[in-house]
C-alpha angles and dihedrals in degrees: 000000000000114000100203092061104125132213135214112304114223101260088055079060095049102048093039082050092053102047095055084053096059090040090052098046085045094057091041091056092050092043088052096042085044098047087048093053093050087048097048090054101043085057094042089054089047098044087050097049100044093045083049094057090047098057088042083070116033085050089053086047089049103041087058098046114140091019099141088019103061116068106231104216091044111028097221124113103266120267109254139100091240092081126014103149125116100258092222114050117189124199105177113189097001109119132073114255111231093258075068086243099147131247099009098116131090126225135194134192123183135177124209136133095277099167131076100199100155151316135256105277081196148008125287131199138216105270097026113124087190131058133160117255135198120208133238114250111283095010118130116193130207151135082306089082101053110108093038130127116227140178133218120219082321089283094091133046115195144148119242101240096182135343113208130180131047092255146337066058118211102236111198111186143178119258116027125252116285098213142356113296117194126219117287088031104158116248116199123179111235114250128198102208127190133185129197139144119232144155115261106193127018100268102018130123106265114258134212102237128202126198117188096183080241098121089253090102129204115351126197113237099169133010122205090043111149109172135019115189131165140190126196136218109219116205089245083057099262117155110196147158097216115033121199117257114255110218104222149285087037101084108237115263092244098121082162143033124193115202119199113185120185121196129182132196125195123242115247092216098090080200094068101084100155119043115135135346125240105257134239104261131187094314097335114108127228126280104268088233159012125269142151110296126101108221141207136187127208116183127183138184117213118187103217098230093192101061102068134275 
C-alpha cells in the first residue's frame, strides 16, 4: 500500500455535497410537479365525466317531464284527483351556496312516468278498475306498489289499489280506465323527482342530489358541484329565472329549460391558493375571490316535449 495516496480535501466534499443536493432537490421538484399534475388531471377528468353523467341525466328527466300527467291529445294535465301537480316546479334561489351564503341555489322538481315496470298481458277496456299485467325483466311486483301512481302508455293516471297474483299480476286501479287499452301497452309507475346541490357534511366538497320519491331517499349523481342554476323559455318568448307558478289543470307556459352546472375541483399543489374565481351564473353573482379550484361550467337546453308546442 502506498502511503502518499491522497483522499478527497474538504472543499472536494463540499462541492460534491453540494452538487447531489441541487440534483435531488431537482428531482424532488420534478417528481412533485410531475405527481400534481397527474393528479390535477386524474380529478379534472373525474369531475367532467361525472357532471356530464349527470347532466345526461338530469337533461333526459327534464326533457320527459309531464309524460303520464299531461293528457296528449289535450295537453292539460289530465282531469282527476290522483295528480294534480304542475309537472315542472320551479324554485328558483332557495337553496345555500356552498360558501353557506342563503338563497343563491337553484331546484328543480319534475313529474313525469320514469319506470318501466311491465306491459298489458291483455286487453283492457274503458270502465275496467282491473287489468293483467306482465311484468318488466327483472321486476317483481307486490303489495310495495300499492299506493303508487302509474301511467299507461301516458293516456291514463291512476293509483295501484292492490296487485294480486305472482304474474301475470291482477292490477286493480282508481279510477277506471279511461279508454280501451290493447295487450303490450306499456305501464310505468309516476316519479316526483327533485334535484339540488347541497353540502352533506360540514367541510365537505357540495353534491348534486337526486331524489326519485322512491324511499330511496337523496343519491348522489356529481360530486364537486358548486353551483346549479336554470332558466326557463316560456311559450309567449319569455326567458326568466322565476316563472310564475300555473294552477292546474292549465299546463304551465315552460316549453324550455336551460341547465347550467358548475363543478370544481381543488388543485393538489397546497401552494396554489389562487386559481380561478366562482362566475357569475343566471342571477347568482360572482364568487368575491380567487382560491384554489379549478372550475368548469356545462350548460344544456332541453326543450320539455310533453308541455305543448
Amino acid at each position: 500500500m502506498k502511503m502518499n495516496e491522497k483522499g478527497f480535501t474538504l472543499p472536494e466534499l463540499l462541492i460534491g455535497m453540494a452538487i447531489t443536493l441541487v440534483v435531488t432537490a431537482a428531482g424532488y421538484t420534478f417528481f412533485n410537479n410531475t405527481f400534481n399534475f397527474s393528479m390535477l388531471h386524474s380529478r379534472t377528468a373525474e369531475m367532467q365525466r361525472e357532471s356530464r353523467v349527470a347532466l345526461d341525466i338530469m337533461s333526459r328527466e327534464i326533457r320527459n317531464a309531464g309524460f303520464g300527467i299531461v293528457e296528449p291529445l289535450t295537453g292539460v294535465i289530465q282531469g282527476n284527483p290522483v295528480v294534480t301537480a304542475s309537472p315542472v316546479q320551479t324554485f328558483n334561489n332557495v337553496d345555500p351556496d356552498p360558501s353557506g351564503v342563503a338563497n343563491k341555489l337553484d331546484r328543480i322538481t319534475v313529474i313525469e312516468g320514469l319506470e318501466n315496470i311491465g306491459s298489458l298481458s291483455a286487453a283492457a277496456v274503458q270502465g275496467a278498475a282491473t287489468f293483467t299485467l306482465t311484468a318488466s325483466p327483472g321486476v317483481t311486483l307486490g303489495p310495495s306498489l300499492e299506493g303508487n301512481t302509474i301511467t299507461i302508455e301516458g293516456f291514463y293516471t291512476g293509483t295501484v289499489v292492490t296487485v294480486a297474483g305472482t304474474g301475470p299480476y291482477t292490477i286493480t286501479v282508481t279510477p277506471a280506465l279511461n279508454r280501451n287499452y290493447t295487450m303490450l301497452n306499456a305501464v310505468l309507475l309516476i316519479r316526483t323527482i327533485t334535484y339540488r346541490v347541497a353540502v352533506p357534511t360540514p367541510g365537505a366538497e357540495p353534491v348534486l342530489y337526486r331524489n326519485a320519491g322512491d324511499g330511496n331517499g337523496d343519491q348522489v349523481i356529481a360530486s364537486g358541484i358548486e353551483d346549479l342554476q336554470f332558466a326557463y323559455l316560456l311559450n309567449d318568448g319569455t326567458e326568466t329565472n322565476a316563472p310564475a307558478a300555473a294552477a292546474p289543470p292549465t299546463v304551465p307556459a315552460i316549453r324550455a329549460v336551460r341547465i347550467s352546472l358548475l363543478a370544481r375541483s381543488r388543485d393538489p399543489n397546497a401552494s396554489s391558493a389562487r386559481i380561478s374565481t366562482r362566475p357569475a351564473l343566471e342571477d347568482h353573482e360572482a364568487g368575491a375571490a380567487a382560491d384554489g379550484y379549478h372550475r368548469r361550467l356545462f350548460t344544456k337546453v332541453v326543450e320539455v316535449r310533453n308541455l305543448g308546442l
